[in-house]
C-alpha positions, 0 to 999 in steps of 0.5 A: 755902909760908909760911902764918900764919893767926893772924896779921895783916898790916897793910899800910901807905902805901907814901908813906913806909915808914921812917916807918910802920915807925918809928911801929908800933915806937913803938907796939908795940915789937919786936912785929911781923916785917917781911915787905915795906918797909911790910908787917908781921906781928903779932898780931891784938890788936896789930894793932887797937892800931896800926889804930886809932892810924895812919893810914899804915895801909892795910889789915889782914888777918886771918886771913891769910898769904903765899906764896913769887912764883911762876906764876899757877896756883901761886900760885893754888892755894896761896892757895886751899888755904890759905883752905880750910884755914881751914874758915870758914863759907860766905858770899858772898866777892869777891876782889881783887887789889892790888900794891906795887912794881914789877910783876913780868913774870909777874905778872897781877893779873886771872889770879890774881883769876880763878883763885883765884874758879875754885877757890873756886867748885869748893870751893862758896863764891859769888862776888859782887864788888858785896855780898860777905860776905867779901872775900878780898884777895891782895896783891903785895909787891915792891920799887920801884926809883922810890920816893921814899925810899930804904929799907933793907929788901930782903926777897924779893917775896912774895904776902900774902893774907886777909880784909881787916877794915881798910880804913884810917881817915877821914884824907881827911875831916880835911884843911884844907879840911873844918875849920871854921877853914881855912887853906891851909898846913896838915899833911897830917893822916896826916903830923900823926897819924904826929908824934903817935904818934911823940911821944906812943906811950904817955904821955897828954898832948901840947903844939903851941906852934906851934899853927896852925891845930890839925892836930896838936892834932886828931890828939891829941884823936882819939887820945884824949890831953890836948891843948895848943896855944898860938901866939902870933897870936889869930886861930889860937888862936880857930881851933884852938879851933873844930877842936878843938870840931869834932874831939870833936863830929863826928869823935868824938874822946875827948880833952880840949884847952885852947889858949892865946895865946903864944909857943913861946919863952916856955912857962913863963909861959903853962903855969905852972899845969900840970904839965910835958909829957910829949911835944911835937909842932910844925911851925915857921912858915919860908918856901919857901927857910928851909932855906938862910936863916938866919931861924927859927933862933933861933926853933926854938932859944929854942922848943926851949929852952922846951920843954926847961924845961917837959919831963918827964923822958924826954919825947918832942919830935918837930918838922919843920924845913925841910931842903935838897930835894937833900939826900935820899937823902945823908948826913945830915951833908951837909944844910942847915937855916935855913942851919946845917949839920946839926953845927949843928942838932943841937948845938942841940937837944942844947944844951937837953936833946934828945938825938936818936934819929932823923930822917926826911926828907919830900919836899913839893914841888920847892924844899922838904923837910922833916927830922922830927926825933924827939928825947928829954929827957936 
């Protein structure tokens, strides 16, 4: 039995585990210690930071710890002895059962919950599902063999357990359609969160020259960075403002914003009275089969270009381009985008200055994937 009672682990969406590990790592560094494909251990405090960050954060716990898969009553019992160990002061406690993965043939979700609530019980703690004080969560992690992304990770199946103090933040009450301006073609917000932290881990201001409809900005403003956005149509600029008003007014968010009208090809002369950016942060405007055509293509390079000209030294750009849906799970040289090859792609970011430092592919529908590409300025 492995227990860490000090520690947390923090459970992620297991939508994309390559992207929230990649995220905690922008955010943490080599802090934490990978225990499942979207589960990790760390401490408390670093733990708080990423919680409060991430919304591929599903739940954390702590204190907390995890045991080796093995038969119902053992299981039970090791985690049981384990939470007594913690000698904390009896309350009302639920506990709740939850897997990841594929579920094992011996694994009972039910006969784990009822055995462990038998022995909390003996040990004198009050079991009450509806108002508990405590809730004591025990969660199998197990590998998937029908997960959408490929992962490289394959540690053993094992049982994570704790009391939850993170249920995960409010990211459904962000969506498009509950924003004052809306439009339907808008970024899922956690997917807009994740290309924030992934831009921005640690600087203080953030630049969406595609702004759109303003996912990205929001997420800046609620992670409390100094927030720019510009496009090049008014009707999105005036409607980027109003979300923007609305993040800092109802969903309390910290950090300031200015938007502006015009082109992400030409951000010199609409920022020209403010310092260079320290990270970058666009989804650009392609249709539903823009990964094999040709069009756009000059746009993402005179957009890359610009940025480049208005970049700190050592900013992060981290943007979404079209991607070829059969392309996923392939090498990555065998990929198509505005109908380039990849070569070509990549010798365009490195033409003005971007050197990339990963990629991660995102499934959106049957005829349309996406490529994140996070890249640094040389």
């Amino acid at each position: 039995m492995k227990t860490l009672h000090e520690e947390a682990i923090v459970i992620g969406a297991g939508w994309h585990p390559t992207l929230f590990r990649e995220e905690a790592q922008a955010l943490l560094g080599n802090t934490f210690k990978i225990i499942h494909s979207h589960a990790l251990m760390m401490s408390k405090k670093d733990a708080n930071k990423f919680s409060n960050r991430s919304s591929l954060v599903t739940e954390v716990l702590n204190p907390a710890g995890f045991v080796n898969l093995k038969d119902a009553p053992t299981i039970s019992e090791e985690i049981s002895s384990a939470f007594l160990s913690l000698n904390l002061p009896v309350e009302k406690i639920a506990v709740r059962v939850d897997r990841s993965g594929d579920k094992p043939v011996t694994w009972s979700s039910r006969e784990i919950a009822g055995l462990v609530g038998f022995h909390l019980v003996e040990a004198g703690w009050p079991i009450d599902l509806s108002n508990p004080e405590i809730v004591l969560r025990i969660h199998l992690l197990a590998p998937s063999e029908s997960t959408s992304y490929p992962d490289t990770v394959n540690a053993e199946t094992v049982v994570s357990w704790g009391i939850t103090i993170f249920e995960g933040d409010n990211w459904s009450e962000r969506t498009a359609p509950n924003r004052p301006f809306f439009k339907p073609v808008s970024l899922d917000p956690k997917l807009a969160r994740a290309m924030v932290n992934l831009a921005c881990p640690k600087g203080k201001d953030l630049l969406d020259p595609f702004c759109g409809t303003g996912g990205l900005v929001i997420e800046s403003i609620l992670c409390g960075l100094d927030s720019y956005g510009s496009d090049l149509a008014w009707p999105m600029v005036t409607g980027t403002r109003q979300n923007s008003e609305w993040a800092q007014s109802t969903m309390n968010g910290t950090g300031s914003f200015e938007v502006r009208n015009g082109s992400a090809v030409e951000l010199a002369s609409v920022w020209n009275d403010i310092a260079a950016f320290g990270s970058f942060a666009f989804d650009p405007p392609y249709g539903r089969n823009a990964w094999k055509s040709e069009d756009g293509f000059d746009l993402l390079k005179g957009s890359l270009k610009s940025c480049s000209q208005v970049a700190k030294e050592n900013a992060r750009l981290v943007t979404l381009i079209p991607w070829s849906p059969e392309s996923i799970a392939q090498p990555i040289e065998s990929g198509i985008s505005f109908g380039q090859s990849w070569c070509e792609v990549a010798k365009a970011f490195e033409a003005v200055g971007w050197s990339i430092l990963s990629t991660h592919e995102i499934r959106v529908h049957r005829s349309l994937a996406r490529l994140l590409v996070i890249a640094e300025k040389e």
